[in-house]
C-alpha positions in Angstrom: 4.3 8.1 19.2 7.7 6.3 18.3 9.8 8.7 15.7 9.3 6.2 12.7 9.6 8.7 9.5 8.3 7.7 6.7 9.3 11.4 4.4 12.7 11.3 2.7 14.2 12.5 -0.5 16.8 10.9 -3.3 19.3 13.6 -1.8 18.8 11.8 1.4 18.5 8.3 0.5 21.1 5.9 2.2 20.0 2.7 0.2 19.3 3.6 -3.2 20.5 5.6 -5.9 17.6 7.1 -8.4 18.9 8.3 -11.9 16.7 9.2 -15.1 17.8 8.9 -18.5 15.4 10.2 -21.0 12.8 7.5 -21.3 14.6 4.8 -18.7 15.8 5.6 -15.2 18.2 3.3 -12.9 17.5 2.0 -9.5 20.7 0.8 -7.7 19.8 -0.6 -4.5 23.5 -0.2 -2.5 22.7 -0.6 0.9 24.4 1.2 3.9 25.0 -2.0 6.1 25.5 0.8 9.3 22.0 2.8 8.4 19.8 0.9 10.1 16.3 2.1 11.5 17.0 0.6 15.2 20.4 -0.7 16.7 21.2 -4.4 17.2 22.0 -5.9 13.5 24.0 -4.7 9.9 22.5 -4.7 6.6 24.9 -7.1 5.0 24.4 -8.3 1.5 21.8 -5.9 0.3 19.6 -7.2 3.2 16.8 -4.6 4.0 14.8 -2.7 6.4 11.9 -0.7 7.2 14.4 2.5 6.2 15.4 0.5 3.1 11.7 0.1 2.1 10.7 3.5 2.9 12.8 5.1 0.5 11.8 2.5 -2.0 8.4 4.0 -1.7 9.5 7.3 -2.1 11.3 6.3 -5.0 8.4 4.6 -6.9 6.0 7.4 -5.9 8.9 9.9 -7.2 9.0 8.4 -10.4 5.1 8.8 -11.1 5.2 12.3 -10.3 9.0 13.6 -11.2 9.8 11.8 -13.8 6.4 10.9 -15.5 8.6 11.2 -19.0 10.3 7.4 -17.9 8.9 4.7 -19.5 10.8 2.0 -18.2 12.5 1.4 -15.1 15.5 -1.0 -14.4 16.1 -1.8 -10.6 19.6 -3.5 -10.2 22.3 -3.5 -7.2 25.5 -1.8 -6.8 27.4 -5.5 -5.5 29.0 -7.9 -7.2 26.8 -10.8 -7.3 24.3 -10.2 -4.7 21.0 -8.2 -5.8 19.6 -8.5 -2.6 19.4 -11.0 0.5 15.9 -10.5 1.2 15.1 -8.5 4.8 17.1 -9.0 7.7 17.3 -11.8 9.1 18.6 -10.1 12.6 16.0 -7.4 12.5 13.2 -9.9 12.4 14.4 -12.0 15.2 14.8 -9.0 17.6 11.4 -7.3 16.2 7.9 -7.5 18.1 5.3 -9.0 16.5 3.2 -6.1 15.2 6.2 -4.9 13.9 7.3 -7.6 11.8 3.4 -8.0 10.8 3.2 -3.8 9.9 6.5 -4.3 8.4 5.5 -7.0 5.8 2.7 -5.0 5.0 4.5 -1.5 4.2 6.4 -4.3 2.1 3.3 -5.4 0.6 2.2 -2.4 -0.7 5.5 -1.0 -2.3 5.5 -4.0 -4.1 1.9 -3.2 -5.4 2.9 0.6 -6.1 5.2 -1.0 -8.7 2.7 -3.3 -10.0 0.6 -0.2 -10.6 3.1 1.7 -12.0 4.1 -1.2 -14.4 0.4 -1.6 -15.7 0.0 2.5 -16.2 2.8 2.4 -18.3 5.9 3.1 -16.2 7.8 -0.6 -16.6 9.8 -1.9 -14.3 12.8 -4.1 -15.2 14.3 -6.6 -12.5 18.3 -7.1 -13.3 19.3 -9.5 -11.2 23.2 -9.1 -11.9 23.5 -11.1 -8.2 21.4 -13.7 -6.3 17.9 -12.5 -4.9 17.1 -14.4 -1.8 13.6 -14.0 -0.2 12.2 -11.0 0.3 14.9 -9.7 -2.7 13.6 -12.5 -5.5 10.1 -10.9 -3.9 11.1 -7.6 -5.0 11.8 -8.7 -8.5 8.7 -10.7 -8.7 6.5 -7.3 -8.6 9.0 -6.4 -12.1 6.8 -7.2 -15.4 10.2 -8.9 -16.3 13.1 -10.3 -14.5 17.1 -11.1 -16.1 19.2 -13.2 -14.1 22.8 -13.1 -14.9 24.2 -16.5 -15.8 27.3 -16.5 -14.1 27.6 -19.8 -12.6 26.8 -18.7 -9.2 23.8 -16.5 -9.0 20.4 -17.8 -8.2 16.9 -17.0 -7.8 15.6 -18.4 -4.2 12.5 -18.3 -1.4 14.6 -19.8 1.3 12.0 -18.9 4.0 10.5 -22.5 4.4 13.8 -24.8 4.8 16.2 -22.1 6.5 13.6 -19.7 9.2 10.6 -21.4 9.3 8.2 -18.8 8.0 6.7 -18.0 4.4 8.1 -15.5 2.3 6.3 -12.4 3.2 6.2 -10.1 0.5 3.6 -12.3 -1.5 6.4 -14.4 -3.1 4.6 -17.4 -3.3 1.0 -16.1 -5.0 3.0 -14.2 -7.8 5.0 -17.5 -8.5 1.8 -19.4 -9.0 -0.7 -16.5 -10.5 1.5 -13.8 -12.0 4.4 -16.1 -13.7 2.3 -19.3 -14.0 5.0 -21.6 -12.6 3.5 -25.4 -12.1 2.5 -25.9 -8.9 4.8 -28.6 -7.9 7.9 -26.7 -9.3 7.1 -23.9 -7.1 6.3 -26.4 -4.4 10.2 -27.8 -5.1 11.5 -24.2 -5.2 10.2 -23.0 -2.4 11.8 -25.6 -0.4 15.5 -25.5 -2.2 17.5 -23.1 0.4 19.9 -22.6 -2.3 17.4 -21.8 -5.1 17.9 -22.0 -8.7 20.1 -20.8 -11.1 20.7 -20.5 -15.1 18.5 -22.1 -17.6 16.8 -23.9 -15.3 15.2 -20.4 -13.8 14.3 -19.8 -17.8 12.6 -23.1 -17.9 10.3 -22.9 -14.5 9.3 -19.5 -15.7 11.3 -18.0 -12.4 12.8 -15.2 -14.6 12.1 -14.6 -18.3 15.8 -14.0 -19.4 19.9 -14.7 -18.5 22.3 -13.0 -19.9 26.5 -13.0 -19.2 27.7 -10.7 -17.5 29.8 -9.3 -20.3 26.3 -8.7 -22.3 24.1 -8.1 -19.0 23.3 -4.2 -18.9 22.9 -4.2 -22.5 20.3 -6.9 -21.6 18.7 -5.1 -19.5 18.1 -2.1 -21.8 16.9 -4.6 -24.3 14.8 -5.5 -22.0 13.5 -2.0 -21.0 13.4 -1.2 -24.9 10.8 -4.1 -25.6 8.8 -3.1 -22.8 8.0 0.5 -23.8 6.8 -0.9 -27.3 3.9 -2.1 -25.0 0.5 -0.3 -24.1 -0.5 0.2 -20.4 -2.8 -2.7 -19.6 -4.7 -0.4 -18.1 -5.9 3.6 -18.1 -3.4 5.7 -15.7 -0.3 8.0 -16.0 1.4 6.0 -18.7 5.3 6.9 -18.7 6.5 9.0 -22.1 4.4 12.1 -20.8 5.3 15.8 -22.0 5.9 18.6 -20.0 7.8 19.3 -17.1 6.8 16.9 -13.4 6.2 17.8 -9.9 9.0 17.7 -7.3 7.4 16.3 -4.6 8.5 18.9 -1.8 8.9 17.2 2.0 5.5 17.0 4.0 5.2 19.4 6.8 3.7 17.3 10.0 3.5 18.9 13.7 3.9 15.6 16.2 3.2 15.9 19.6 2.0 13.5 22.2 -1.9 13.5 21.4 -2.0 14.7 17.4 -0.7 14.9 14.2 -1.5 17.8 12.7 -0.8 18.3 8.8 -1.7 21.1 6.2 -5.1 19.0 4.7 -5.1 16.2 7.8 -5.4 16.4 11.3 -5.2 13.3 13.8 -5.7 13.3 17.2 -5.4 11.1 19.8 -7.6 9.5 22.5 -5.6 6.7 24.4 -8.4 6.4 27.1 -10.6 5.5 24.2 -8.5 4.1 22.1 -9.4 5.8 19.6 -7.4 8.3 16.4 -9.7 10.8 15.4 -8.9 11.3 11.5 -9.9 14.6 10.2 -9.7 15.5 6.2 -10.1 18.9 5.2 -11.7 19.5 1.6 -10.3 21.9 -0.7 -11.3 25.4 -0.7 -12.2 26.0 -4.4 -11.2 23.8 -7.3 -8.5 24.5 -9.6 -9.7 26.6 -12.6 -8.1 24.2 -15.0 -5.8 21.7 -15.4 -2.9 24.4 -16.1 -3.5 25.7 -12.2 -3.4 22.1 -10.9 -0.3 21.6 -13.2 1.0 25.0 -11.9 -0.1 24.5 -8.0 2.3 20.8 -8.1 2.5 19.6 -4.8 0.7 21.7 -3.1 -2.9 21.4 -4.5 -5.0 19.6 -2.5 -6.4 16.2 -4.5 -1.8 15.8 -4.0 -1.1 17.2 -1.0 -4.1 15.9 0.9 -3.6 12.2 -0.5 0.3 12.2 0.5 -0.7 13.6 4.0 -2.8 11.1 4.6 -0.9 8.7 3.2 1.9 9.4 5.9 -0.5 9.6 8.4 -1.7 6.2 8.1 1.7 4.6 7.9 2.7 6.5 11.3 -0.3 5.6 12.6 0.2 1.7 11.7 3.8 1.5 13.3 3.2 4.3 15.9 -0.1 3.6 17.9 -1.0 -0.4 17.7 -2.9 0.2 21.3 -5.2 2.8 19.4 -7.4 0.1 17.7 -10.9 2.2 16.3 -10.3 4.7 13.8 -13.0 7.6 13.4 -12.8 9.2 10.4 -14.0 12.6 9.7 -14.0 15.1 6.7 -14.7 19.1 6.8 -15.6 21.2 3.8 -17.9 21.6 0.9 -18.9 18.5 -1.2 -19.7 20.1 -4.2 -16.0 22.0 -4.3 -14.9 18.2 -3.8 -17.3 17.0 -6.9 -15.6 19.6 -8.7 -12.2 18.7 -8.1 -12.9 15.2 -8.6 -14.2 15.9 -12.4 -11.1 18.0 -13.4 -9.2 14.9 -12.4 -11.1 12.7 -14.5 -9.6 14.1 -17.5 -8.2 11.1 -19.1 -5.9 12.6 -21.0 -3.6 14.4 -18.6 -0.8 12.7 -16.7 -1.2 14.4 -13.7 -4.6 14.1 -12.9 -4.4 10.5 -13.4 -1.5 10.1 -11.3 -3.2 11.7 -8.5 -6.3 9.5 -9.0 -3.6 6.4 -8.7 -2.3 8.0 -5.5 -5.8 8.2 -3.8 -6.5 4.5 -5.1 -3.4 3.4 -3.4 -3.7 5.2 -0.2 -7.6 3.9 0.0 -6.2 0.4 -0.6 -4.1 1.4 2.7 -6.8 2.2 4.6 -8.5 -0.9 3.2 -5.5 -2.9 4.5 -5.3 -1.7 8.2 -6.0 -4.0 11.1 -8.7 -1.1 12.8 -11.5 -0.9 13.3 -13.4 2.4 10.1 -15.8 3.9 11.5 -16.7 6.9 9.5 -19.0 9.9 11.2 -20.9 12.3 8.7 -21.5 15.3 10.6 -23.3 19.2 9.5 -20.2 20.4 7.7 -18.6 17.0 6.7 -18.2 16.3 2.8 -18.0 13.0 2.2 -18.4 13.4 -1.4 -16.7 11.2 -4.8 -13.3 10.7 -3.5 -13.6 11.4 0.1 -16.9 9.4 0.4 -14.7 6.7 -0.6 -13.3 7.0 3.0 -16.6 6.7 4.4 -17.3 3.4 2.0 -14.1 1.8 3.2 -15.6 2.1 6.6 -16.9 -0.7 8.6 -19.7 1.3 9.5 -20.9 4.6 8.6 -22.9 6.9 11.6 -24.9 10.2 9.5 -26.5 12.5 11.9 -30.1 13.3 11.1 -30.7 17.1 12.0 -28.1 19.5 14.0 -26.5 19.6 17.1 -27.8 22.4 19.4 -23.8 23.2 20.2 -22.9 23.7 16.4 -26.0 25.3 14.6 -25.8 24.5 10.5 -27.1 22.7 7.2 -27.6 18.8 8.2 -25.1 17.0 6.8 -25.2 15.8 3.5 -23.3 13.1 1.1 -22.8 12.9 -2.7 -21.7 10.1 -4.9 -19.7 11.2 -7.7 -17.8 9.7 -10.9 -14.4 8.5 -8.3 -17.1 5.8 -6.9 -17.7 3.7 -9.9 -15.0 2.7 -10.8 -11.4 5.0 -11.0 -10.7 4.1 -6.9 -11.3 0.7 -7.0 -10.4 -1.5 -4.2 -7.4 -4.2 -3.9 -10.1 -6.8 -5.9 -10.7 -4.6 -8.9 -14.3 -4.0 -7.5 -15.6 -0.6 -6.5 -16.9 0.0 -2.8 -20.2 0.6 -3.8 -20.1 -3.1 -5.4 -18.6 -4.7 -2.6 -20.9 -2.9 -0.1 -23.9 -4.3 -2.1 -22.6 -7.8 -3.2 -25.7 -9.3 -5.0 -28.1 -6.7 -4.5 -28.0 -5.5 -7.9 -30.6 -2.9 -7.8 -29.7 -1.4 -4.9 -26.2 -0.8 -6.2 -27.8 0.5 -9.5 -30.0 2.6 -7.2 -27.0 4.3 -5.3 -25.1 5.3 -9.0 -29.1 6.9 -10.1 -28.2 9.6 -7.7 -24.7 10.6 -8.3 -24.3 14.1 -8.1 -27.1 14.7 -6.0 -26.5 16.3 -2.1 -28.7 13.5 0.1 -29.7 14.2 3.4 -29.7 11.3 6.8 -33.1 9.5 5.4 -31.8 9.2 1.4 -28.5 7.8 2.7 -30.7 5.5 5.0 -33.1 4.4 2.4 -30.5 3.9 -0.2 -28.4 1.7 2.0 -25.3 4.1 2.3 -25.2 4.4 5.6 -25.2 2.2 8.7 -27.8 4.4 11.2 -28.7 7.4 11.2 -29.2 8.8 15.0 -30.9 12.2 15.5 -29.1 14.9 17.4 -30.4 13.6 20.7 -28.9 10.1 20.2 -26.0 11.1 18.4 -23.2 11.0 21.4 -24.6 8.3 22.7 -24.8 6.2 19.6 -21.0 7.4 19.1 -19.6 6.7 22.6 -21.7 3.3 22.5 -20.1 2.1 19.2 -16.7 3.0 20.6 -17.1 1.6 24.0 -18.5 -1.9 22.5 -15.5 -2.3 19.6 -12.9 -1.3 22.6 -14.0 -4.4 24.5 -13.9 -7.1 21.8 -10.6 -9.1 21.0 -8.3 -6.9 18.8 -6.9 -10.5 16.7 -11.2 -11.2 16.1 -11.7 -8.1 15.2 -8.7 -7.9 12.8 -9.7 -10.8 11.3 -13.5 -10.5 11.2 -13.0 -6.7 9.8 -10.6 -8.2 6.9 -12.9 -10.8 5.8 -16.2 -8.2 5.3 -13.6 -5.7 3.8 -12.2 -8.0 0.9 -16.3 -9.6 0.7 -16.7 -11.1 -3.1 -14.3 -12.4 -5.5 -10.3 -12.4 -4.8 -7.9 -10.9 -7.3 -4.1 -11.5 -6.8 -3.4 -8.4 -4.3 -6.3 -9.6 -1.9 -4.8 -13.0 -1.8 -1.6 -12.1 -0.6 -3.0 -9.6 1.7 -5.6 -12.3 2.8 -2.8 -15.0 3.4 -0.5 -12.2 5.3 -2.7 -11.4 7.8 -4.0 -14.8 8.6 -1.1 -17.5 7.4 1.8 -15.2 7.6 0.5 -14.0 11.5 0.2 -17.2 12.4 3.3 -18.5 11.7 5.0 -15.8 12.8 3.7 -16.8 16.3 3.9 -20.5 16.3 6.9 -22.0 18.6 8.7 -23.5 15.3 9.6 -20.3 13.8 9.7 -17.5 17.4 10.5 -20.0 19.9 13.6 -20.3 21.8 14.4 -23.6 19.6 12.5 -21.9 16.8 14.3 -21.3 12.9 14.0 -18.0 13.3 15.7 -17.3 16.5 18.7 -20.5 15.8 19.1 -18.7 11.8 22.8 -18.5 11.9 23.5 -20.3 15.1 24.9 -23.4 13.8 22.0 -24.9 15.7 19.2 -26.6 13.8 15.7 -25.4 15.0 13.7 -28.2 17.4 10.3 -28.3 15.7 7.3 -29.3 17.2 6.0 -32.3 14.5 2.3 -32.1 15.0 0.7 -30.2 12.1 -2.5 -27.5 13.3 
């Protein structure tokens, strides 16, 4: 598995620079042009990376967690008139194609973290004192509000189209249009103006809300911040201004070797002749008491520690083993010490517990968003129950055994359905699992939430319509090995797509259009001649050679 790292730490941070303030904390994005996650290109002009993302991440997810007293954050850069140049241009021409597709992604969902963040009450404040090119106007895009300094030279721009030959991608374009309301043809004109737009006129398409001098511009910006923490939460979640002291998020301990990860909560291992990851979660062993033991266990009580190691595992997973393309996953413990945990967390009125909840709905959303094939086997000993049956839900299929296996003697296996499945882990669309599982069907949906709480057994599940099949214990390893052996011999690109369009069934929201268009516009274009080609934008960026397109449109 290639040595892609996704833990780090503000003390080891080579891009960014975190700093809290009572209610409003500072991130300067100052990147190191020489610390770059593979050889063969510099980071000039703010221009990013996977590295530079990852501790972007870490920063957001710090800030829920750490620092859950900040109710505003203002992200700005360290250089004079440049915010940010958008990724790197070299990196992408010299990157393979999964890469540059996993890399977007990663992207992708930073970019949401923020947006969640923002709408649970933790603000965040684009201050463009500089021009934001692609993927770095992107970046300010996810803010709830954006100030441009009006200096005469900085601008807002999605270059992507005129200068490389590819769509922004980062969702650029579906926030212009459905998060800032800017007119259709003005964003059609935008987005094909390499040089972007600048003062007043980036008030008056609704590009940024605000300009400000630079003489004026960081008192702007706290302005800014000040207006926004006069604002509720649009939504329930670990709203910025809490009391009491946060969690230090302490590094994740992971073993690596050739054939597994192996974490404290989450094992994965590996099965390249199958071509298949094995993901294992491990329940908790008892609840907390109360909310002062989760408060005083931090990072290490399981609902936290599990969802971060999972979390990781995914992303290594993504970048690491492309070739491994069916995921099994697999849980171990007792669903009713699950149930439990899951109902101190729905405490609305505790920061912590709902910033744990937001962590599992992100890392689900993950899950959601991986081009692999979910298959989910509930097994004697398994506890798929309230938030880890959510694992099983976001499955493309889900295998229960009916009965025992002669080798491992037990209780069946049972499931449970619990408050986290109606509604607090919602997928990308703002629907639950259960609700997109059932579409139409109503009364089958209302018959699933009649039994929450209750341990079912192989023919409930069945009869209820939460499982695919349920195979007794002399079909079982067949059924498996079939199921495996069939999905290994289909196309990867159908199944990627065919997987994503059951996954995000019923209606769209925002996050599952930009998703939706990544994977399928973004993908496409990425392999097309007229961007990857020899004579493609992409490869001639910088060359002083225009790119040779092919006219005929697909």
């Amino acid at each position: 598995m290639p040595d892609i790292s996704f833990a780090t730490e503000p003390g080891s941070y080579r891009h960014w620079r975190l700093e809290a303030d009572g209610a409003v904390a500072t991130l300067t994005l100052d990147v190191d042009q020489a610390a770059t996650t593979a050889p063969g290109y510099e980071l000039k002009k703010n221009s990013y990376d996977l590295g530079v993302y990852i501790e972007l991440s870490d920063a957001v997810q710090r800030l829920r967690f750490s620092y859950p007293q900040v109710r505003a954050v203002i992200m700005t850069s360290e250089l004079d008139r440049m915010f940010c140049a958008g990724a790197n241009i070299g990196m992408l021409a010299q990157s393979e194609h999964a890469f540059k597709v996993n890399f977007c992604k990663f992207c992708n969902e930073t970019l949401a973290a923020i947006e969640d963040a923002t709408a649970c009450g933790q603000v965040y404040i684009a201050a463009l004192n500089g021009t934001a090119a692609g993927g770095g106007y992107e970046l300010a895009l996810a803010c709830e509000r954006i100030l441009l300094a009006d200096d005469g030279s900085s601008t807002v721009a999605l270059p992507e189209v005129p200068l490389l030959g590819v769509l922004p991608g980062t969702g650029g374009l579906t926030r212009l249009t459905d998060k800032r309301g800017v007119r259709r043809d003005l964003a059609d004109v935008f987005a094909t103006t390499a040089e972007g737009v600048r003062g007043q006129r980036a008030v008056d398409w609704r590009l940024v809300d605000e300009i400000a001098r630079p003489t004026d511009f960081r008192a702007a910006a706290l302005r800014l911040a000040e207006r926004a923490m006069t604002r509720p939460p649009a939504q329930a979640g670990p709203a910025g201004g809490a009391t009491g002291a946060g969690v230090e998020l302490t590094p994740l301990a992971c073993s690596a070797s050739d054939d597994s990860l192996r974490y404290e909560h989450v094992r994965v291992d590996l099965d390249r002749r199958a071509g298949t990851a094995t993901i294992t979660i491990a329940g908790p062993a008892a609840a907390p008491a109360d909310l002062t033991a989760l408060h005083e266990a931090g990072p290490t009580a399981w609902p936290l520690a599990a969802a971060r190691e999972l979390d990781d595992a995914i992303s290594r997973l993504r970048f690491g083993e492309p070739e491994l393309g069916t995921w099994l996953l697999k849980t171990a413990g007792d669903p009713a010490v699950v149930l439990a945990t899951d109902d101190l967390l729905s405490d609305p009125g505790d920061w912590l517990a709902a910033a744990i909840t937001a962590l599992w709905k992100r890392t689900l959303r993950r899950l959601d968003a991986s081009s692999r094939s979910l298959i989910a086997l509930i097994e004697p000993g398994s506890c798929f129950a309230g938030t880890l049956l959510e694992l099983a839900l976001a499955a493309d299929r889900q295998y229960m055994l009916d009965g025992v296996l002669d080798d491992a003697p037990g209780e069946p296996a049972v499931l449970a359905l619990g408050a986290m499945n109606a509604g607090p882990l919602a997928a990308a669309s703002g629907a639950t699992r259960l609700a997109i599982r059932f579409g139409r069907a109503e009364r089958e949906l209302e018959a699933a939430l009649a039994v929450t709480g209750k341990q079912l057994g192989a023919a409930e599940a069945v009869e209820l319509g939460l499982v695919t099949a349920a195979p007794d214990d002399l079909d079982w390893d067949d059924e498996i090995r079939l199921v495996v052996s069939e999905r290994a011999g289909f196309s990867p690109d159908a199944l990627t797509g065919m997987e994503a369009s059951l996954r995000f069934a019923g209606a769209e929201s925002a996050a599952t259009k930009i998703f939706g268009r990544l994977s399928a516009w973004q993908n496409w274009i990425f392999l097309r001649p007229n961007a990857s080609g020899p004579a493609g934008a992409l490869r001639r960026y910088g060359t002083g050679q225009r790119a040779d397109f092919d006219r005929k449109r697909v």
